[in-house]
DSSP file (Angstrom, degrees, kcal/mol; ACC not computed):
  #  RESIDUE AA STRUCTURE BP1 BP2  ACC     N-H-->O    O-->H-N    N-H-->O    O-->H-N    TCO  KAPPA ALPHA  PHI   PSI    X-CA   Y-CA   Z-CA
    1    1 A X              0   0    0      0, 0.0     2,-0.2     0, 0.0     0, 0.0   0.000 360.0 360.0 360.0 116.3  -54.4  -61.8   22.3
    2    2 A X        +     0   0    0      3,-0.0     2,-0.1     0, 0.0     0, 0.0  -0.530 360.0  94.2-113.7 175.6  -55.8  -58.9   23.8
    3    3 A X  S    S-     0   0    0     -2,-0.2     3,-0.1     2,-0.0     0, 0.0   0.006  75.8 -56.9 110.9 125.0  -55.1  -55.1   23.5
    4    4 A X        -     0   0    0      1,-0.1     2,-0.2    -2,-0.1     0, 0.0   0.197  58.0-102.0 -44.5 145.1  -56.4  -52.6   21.7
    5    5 A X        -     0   0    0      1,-0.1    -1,-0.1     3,-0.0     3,-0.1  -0.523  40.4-106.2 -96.2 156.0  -56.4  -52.7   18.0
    6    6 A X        -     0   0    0     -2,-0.2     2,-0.2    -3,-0.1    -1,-0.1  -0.405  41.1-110.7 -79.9 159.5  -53.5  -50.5   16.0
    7    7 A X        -     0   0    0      1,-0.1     2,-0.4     4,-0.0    -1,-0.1  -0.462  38.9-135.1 -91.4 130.6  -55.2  -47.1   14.3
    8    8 A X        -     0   0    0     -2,-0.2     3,-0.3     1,-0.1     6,-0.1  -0.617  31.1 -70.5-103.1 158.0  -55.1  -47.7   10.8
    9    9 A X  S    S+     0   0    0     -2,-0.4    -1,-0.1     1,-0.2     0, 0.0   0.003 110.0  17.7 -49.5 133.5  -54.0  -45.3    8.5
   10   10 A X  S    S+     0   0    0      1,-0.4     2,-0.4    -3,-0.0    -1,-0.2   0.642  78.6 145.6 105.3  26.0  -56.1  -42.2    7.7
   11   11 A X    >>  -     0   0    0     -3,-0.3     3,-2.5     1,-0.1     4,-0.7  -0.862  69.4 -87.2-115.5 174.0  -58.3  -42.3   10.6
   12   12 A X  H 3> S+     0   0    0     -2,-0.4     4,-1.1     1,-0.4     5,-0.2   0.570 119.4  45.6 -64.6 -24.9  -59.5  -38.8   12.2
   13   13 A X  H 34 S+     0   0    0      1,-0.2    -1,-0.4     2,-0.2     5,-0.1   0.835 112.0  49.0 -97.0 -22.3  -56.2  -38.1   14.8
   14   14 A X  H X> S+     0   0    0     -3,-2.5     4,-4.3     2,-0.2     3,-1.3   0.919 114.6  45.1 -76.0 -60.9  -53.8  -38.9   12.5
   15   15 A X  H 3X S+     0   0    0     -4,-0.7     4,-1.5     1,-0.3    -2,-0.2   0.716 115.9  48.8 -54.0 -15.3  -55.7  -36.4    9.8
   16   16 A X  H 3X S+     0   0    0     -4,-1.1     4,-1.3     2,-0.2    -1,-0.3   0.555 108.8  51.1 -99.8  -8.4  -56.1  -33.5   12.6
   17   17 A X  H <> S+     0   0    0     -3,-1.3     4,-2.0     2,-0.2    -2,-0.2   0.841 114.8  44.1 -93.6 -64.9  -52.3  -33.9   13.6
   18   18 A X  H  X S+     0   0    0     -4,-4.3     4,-2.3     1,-0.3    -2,-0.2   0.852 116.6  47.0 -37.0 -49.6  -51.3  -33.4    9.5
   19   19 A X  H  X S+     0   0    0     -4,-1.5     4,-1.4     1,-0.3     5,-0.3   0.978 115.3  43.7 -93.7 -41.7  -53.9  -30.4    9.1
   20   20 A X  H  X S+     0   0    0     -4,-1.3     4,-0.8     2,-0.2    -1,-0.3   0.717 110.8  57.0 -63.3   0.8  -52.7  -28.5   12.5
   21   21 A X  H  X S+     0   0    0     -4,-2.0     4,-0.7     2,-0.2     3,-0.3   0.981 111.1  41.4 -69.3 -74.1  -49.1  -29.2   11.4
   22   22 A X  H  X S+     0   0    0     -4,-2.3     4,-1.6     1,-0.2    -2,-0.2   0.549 112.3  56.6 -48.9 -22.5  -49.8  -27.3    8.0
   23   23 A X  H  X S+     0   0    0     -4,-1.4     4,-2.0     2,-0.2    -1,-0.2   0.831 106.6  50.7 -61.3 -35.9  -51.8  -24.6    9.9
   24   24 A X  H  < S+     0   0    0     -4,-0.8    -2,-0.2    -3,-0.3    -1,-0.1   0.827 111.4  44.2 -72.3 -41.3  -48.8  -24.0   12.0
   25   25 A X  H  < S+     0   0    0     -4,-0.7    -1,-0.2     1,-0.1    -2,-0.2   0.787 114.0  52.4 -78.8 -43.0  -46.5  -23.6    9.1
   26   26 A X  H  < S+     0   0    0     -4,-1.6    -2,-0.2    -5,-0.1    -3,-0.1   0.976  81.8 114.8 -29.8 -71.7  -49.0  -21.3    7.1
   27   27 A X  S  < S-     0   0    0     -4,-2.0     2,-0.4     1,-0.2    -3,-0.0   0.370  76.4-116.5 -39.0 120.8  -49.5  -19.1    9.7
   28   28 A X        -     0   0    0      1,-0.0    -1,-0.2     0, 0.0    -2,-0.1  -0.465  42.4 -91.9 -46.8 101.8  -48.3  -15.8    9.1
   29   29 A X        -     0   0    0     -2,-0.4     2,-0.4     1,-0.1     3,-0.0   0.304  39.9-121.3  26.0 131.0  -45.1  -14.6   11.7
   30   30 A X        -     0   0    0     -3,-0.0    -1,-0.1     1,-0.0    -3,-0.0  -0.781  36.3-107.6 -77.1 134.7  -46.6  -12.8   14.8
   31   31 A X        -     0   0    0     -2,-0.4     2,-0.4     1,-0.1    -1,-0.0  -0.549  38.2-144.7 -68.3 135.1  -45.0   -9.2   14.7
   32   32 A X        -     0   0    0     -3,-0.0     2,-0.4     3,-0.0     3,-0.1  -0.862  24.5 -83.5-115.1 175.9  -42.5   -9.0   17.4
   33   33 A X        -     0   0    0     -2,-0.4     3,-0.1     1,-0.1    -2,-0.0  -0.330  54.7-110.3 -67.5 104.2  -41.5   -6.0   19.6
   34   34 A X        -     0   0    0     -2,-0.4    -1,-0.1     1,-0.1     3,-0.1  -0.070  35.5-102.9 -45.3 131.0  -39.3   -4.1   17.8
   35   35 A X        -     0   0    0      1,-0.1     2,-0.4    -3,-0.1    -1,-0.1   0.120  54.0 -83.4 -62.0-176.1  -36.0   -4.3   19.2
   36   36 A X        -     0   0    0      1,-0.1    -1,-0.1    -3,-0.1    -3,-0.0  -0.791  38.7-117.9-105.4 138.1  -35.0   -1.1   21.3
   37   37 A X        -     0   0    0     -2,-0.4     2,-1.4     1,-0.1    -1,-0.1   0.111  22.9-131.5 -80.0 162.9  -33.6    2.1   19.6
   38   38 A X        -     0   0    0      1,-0.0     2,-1.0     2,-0.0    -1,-0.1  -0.656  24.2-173.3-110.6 112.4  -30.3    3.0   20.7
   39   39 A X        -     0   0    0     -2,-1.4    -2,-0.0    -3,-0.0    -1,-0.0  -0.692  19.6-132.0-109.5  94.2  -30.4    6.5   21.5
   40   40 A X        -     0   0    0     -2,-1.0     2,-0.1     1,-0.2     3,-0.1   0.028  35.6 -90.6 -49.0 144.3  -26.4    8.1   22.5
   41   41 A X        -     0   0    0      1,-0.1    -1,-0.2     2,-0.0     0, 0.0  -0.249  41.3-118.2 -55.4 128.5  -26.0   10.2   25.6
   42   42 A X        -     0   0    0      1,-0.1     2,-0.6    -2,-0.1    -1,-0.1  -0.217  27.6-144.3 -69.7 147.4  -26.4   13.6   25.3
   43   43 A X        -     0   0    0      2,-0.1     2,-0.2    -3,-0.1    -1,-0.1  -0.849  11.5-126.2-126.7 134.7  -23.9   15.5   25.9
   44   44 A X        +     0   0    0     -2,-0.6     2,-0.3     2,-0.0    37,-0.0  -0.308  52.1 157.8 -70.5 109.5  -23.3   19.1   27.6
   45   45 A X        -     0   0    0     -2,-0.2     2,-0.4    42,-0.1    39,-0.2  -0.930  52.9-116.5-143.8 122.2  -21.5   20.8   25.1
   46   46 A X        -     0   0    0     38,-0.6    46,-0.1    -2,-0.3    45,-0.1  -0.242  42.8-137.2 -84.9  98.7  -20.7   24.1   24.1
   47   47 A X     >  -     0   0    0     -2,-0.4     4,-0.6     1,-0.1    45,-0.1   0.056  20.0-129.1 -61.4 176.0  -22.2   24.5   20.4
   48   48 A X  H >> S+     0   0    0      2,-0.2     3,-3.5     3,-0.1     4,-1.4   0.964 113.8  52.1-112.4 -69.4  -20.5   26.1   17.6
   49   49 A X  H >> S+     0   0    0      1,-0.3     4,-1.8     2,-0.2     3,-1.8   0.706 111.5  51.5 -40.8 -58.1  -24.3   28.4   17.2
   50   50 A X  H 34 S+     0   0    0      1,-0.3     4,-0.4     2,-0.2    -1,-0.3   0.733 107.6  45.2  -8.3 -59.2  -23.8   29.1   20.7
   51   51 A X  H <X S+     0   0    0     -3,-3.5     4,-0.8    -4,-0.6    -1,-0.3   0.487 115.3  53.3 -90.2  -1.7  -20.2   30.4   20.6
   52   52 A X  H <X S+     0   0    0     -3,-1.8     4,-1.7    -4,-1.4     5,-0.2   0.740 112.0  38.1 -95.1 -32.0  -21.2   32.4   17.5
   53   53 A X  H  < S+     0   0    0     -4,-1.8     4,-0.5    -5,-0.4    -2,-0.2   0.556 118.8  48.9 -97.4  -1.3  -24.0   34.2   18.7
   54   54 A X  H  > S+     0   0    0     -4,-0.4     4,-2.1    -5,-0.2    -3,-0.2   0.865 113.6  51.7 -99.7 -50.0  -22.2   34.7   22.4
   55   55 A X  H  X S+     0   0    0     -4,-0.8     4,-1.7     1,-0.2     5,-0.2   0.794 109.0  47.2 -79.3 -20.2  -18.9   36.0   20.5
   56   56 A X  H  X S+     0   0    0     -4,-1.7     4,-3.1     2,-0.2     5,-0.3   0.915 115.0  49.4 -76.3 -39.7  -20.8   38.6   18.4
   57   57 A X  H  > S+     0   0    0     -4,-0.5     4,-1.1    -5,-0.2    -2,-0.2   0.945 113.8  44.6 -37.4 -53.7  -22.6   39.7   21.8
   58   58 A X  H  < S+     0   0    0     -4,-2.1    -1,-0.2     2,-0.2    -2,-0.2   0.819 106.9  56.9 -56.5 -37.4  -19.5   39.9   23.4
   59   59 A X  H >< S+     0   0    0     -4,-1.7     3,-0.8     1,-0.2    61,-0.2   0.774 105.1  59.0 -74.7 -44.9  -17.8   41.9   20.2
   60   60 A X  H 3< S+     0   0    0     -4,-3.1     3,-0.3     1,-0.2    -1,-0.2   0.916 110.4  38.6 -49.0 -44.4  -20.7   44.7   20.6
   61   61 A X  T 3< S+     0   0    0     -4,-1.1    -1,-0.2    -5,-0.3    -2,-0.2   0.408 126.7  35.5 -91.0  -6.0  -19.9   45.5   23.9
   62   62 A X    X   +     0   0    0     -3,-0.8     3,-2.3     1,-0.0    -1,-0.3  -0.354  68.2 162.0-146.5  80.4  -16.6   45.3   23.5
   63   63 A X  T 3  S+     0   0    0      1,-0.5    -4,-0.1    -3,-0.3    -3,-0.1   0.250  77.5  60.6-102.5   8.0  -15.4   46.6   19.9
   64   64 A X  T 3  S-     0   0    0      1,-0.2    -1,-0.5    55,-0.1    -4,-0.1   0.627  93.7-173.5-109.2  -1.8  -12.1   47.1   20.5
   65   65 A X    <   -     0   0    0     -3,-2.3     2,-0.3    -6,-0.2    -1,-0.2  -0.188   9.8-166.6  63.0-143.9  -11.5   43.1   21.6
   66   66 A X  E     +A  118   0A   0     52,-1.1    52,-3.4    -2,-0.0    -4,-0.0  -0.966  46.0   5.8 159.2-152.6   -8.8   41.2   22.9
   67   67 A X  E  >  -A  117   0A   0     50,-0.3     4,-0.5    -2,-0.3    50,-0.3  -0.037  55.6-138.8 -38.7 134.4   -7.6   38.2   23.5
   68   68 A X  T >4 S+     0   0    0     48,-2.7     3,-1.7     1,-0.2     4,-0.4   0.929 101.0  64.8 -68.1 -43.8   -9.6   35.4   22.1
   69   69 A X  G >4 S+     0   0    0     47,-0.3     3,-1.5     1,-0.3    -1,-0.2   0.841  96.7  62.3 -63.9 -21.0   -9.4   33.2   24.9
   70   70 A X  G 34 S+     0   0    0      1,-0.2    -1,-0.3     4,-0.0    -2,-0.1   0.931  93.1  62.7 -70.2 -19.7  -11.5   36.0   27.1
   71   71 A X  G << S+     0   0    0     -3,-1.7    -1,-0.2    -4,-0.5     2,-0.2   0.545  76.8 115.9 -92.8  11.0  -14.3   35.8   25.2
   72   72 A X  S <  S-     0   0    0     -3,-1.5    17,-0.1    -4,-0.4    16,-0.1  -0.448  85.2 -95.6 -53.6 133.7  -14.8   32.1   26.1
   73   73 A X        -     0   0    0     15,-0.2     2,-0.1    -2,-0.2    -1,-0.1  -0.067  45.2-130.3 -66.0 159.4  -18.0   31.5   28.0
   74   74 A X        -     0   0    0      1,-0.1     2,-0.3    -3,-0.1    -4,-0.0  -0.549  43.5 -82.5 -94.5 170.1  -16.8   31.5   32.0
   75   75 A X        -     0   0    0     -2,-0.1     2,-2.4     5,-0.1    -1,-0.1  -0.504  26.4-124.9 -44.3 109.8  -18.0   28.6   33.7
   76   76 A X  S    S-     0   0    0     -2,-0.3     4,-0.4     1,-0.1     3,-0.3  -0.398  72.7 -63.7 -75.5  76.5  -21.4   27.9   35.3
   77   77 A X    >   -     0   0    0     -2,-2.4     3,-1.1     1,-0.2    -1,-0.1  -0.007  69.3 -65.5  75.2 173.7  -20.4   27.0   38.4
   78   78 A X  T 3  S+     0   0    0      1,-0.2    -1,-0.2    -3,-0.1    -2,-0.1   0.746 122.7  74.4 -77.2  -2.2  -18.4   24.2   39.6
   79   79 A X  T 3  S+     0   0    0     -3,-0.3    -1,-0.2    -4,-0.1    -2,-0.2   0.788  75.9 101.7 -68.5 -20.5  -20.9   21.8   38.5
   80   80 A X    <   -     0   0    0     -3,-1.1     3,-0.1    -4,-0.4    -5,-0.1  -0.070  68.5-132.9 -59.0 149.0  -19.8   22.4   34.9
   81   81 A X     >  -     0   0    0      1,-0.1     4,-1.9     4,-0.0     5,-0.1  -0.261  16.2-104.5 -94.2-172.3  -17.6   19.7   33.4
   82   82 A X  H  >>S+     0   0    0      2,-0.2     4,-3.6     1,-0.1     5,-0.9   0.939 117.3  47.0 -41.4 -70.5  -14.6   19.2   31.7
   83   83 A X  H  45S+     0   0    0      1,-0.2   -37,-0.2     2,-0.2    -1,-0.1   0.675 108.9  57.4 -63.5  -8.4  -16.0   18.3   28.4
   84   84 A X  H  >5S+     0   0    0    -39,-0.2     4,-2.5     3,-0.1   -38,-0.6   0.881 104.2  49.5 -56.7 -55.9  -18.1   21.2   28.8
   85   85 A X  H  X5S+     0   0    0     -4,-1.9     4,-2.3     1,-0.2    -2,-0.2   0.994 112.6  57.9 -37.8 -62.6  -14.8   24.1   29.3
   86   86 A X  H  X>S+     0   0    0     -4,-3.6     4,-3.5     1,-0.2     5,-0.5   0.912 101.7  41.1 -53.1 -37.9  -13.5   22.6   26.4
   87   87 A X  I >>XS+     0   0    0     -5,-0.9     4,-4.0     1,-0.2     3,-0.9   0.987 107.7  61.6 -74.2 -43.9  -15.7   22.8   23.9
   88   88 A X  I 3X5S+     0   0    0     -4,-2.5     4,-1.9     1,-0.2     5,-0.2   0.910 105.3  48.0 -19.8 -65.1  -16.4   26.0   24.9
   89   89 A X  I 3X5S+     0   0    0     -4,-2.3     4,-1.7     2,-0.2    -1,-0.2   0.866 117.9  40.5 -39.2 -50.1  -12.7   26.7   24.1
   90   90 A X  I <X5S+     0   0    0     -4,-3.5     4,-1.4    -3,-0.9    -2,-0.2   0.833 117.1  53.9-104.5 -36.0  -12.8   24.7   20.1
   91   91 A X  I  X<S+     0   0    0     -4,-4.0     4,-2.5    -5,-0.5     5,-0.4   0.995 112.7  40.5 -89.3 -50.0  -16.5   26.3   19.5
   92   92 A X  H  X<S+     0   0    0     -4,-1.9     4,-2.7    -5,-0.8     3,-0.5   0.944 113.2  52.0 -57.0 -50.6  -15.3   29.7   20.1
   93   93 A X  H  X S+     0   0    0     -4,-1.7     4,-0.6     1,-0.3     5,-0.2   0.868 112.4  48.2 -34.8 -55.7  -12.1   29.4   18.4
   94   94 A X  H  X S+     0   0    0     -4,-1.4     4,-1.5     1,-0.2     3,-0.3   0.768 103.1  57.5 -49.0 -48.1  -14.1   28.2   15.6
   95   95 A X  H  X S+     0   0    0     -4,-2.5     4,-2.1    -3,-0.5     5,-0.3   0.808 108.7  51.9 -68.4 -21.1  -16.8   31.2   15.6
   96   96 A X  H  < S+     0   0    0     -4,-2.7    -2,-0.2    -5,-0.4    -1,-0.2   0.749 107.9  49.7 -76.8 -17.9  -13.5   33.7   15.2
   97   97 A X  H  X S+     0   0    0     -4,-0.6     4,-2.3    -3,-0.3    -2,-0.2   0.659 115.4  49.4 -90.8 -10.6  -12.4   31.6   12.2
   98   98 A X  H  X S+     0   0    0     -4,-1.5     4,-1.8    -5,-0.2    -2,-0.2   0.912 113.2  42.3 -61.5 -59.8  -16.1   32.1   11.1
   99   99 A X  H  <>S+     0   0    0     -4,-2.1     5,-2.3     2,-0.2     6,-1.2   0.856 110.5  51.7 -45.9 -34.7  -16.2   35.3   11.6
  100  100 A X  H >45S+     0   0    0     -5,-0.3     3,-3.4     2,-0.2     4,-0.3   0.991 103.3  59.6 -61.1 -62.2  -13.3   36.0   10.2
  101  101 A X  H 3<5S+     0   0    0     -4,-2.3    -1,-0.2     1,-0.3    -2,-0.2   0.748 111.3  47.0 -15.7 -49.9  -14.2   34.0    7.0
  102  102 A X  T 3<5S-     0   0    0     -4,-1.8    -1,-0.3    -5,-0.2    -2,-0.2   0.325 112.3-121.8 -92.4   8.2  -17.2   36.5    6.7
  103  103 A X  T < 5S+     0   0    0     -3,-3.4    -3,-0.2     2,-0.2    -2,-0.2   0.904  81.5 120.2  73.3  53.6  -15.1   39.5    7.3
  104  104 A X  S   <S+     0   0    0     -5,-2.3    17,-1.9     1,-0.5     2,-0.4   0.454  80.6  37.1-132.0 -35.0  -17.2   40.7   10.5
  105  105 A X  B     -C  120   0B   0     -6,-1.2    -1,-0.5    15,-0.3     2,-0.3  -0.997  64.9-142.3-144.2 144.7  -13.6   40.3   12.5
  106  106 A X        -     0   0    0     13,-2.5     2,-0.5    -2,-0.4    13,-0.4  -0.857  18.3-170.2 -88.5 114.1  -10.4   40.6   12.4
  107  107 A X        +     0   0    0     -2,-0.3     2,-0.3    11,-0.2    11,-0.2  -0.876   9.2 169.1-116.4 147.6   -7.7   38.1   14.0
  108  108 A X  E     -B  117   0A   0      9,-1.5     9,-1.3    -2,-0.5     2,-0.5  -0.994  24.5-152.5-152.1 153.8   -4.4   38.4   14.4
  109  109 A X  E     -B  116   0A   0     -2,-0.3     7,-0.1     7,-0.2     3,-0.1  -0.905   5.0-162.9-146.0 126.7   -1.4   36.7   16.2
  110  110 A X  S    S+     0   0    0      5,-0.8     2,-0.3    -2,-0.5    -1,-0.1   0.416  78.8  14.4 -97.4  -6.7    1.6   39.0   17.1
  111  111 A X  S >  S-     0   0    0      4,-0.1     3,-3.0     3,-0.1    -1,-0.2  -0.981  89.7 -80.4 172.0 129.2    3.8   35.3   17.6
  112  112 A X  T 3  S+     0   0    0     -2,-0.3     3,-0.1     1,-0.2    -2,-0.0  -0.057 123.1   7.1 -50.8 124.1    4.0   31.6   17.1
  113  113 A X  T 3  S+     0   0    0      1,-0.2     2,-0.3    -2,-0.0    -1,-0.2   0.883 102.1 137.0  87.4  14.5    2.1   30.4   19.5
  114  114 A X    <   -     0   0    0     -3,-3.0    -1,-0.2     1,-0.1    -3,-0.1  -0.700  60.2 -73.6 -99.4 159.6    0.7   33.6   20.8
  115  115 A X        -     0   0    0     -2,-0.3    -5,-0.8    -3,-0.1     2,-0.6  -0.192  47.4-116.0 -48.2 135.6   -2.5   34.6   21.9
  116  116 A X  E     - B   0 109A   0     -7,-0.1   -48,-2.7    -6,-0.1     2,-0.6  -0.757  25.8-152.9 -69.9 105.4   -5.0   35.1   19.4
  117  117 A X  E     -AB  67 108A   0     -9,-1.3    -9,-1.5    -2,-0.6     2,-0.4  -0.792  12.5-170.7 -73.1 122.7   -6.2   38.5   19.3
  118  118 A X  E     +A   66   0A   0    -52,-3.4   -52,-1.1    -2,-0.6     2,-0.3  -0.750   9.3 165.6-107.2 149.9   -9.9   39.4   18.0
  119  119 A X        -     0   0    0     -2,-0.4   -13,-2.5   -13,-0.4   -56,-0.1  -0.847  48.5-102.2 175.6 147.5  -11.7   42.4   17.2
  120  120 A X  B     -C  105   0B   0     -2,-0.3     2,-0.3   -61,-0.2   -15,-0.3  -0.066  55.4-142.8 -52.3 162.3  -15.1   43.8   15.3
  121  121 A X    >   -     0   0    0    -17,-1.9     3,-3.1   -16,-0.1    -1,-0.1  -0.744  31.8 -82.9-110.4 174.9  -13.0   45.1   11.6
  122  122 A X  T 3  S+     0   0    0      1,-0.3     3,-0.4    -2,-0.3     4,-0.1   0.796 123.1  53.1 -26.0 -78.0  -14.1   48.3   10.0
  123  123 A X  T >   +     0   0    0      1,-0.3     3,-1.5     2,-0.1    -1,-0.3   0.293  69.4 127.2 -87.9  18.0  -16.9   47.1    8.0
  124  124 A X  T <   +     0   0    0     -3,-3.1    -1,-0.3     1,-0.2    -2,-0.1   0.516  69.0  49.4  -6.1 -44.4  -18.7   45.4   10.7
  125  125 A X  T 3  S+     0   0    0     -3,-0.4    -1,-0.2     3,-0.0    -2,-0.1   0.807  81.1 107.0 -81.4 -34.3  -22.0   46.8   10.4
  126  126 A X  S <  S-     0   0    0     -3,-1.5    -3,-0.0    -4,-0.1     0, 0.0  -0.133  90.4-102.9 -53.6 116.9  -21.9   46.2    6.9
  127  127 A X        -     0   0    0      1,-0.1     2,-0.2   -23,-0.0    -2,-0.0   0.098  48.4-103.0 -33.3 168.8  -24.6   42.9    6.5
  128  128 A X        -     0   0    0      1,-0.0     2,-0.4   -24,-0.0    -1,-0.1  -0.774  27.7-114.3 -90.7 137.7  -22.5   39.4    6.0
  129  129 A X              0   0    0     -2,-0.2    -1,-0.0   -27,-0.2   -26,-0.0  -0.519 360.0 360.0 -73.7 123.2  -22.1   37.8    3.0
  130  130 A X              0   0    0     -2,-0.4    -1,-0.1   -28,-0.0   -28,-0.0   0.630 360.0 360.0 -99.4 360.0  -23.8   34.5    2.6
């Protein structure tokens, strides 16, 4: 009966299988590549600091006011977007109830639903209250 005789237990390939097996399982985790950050689009939009510091510009040069809605920033061209106009529109609104809040202007609305009038009050100069 011929053929190679069967490997009895404990001989060296058997022992080399066992001890890389346990090497394998040891082995510390390889660091992988940290997944990728998710970073939102920015978007062109008219900031609330922006529309504060544009409406006090505006209010110097022009102390007797108006309308709120003129002192919205005009447009840069037609390349400007929607979502740009608008904000423009809710951040100014917002620097006139800021203002107001700090007593640097006075608004007032002659009708429901009327145009907003703004304009510097009295004590303007007078520093802001923090």
């Amino acid at each position: 009966m011929g053929g190679s005789a069967p490997q009895q237990a404990g001989s060296p390939g058997d022992i080399l299988d066992l001890l890389l097996a346990c090497f394998a399982l040891l082995e510390p985790p390889r660091p992988q590549a940290p997944p990728p950050r998710y970073a939102p689009p920015s978007l062109d939009v008219w900031t609330l600091a922006e529309a504060l510091h544009h409406l006090q510009a505006q209010l110097q040069q022009h102390p007797a006011g108006g309308a709120l809605e003129h002192f919205v920033p005009a447009r840069e061209g037609s390349e400007a977007g929607e979502l740009r106009r608008r904000s423009g529109v809710a951040s100014t609104f917002l620097a006139g109830l800021e203002l107001a809040k700090q007593g640097r202007v006075v608004l007032q609305q002659q009708e429901n639903f009327g145009a907003l009038q703004v304009r510097l009050s009295a004590d303007a100069g007078a520093p802001a209250a923090v």
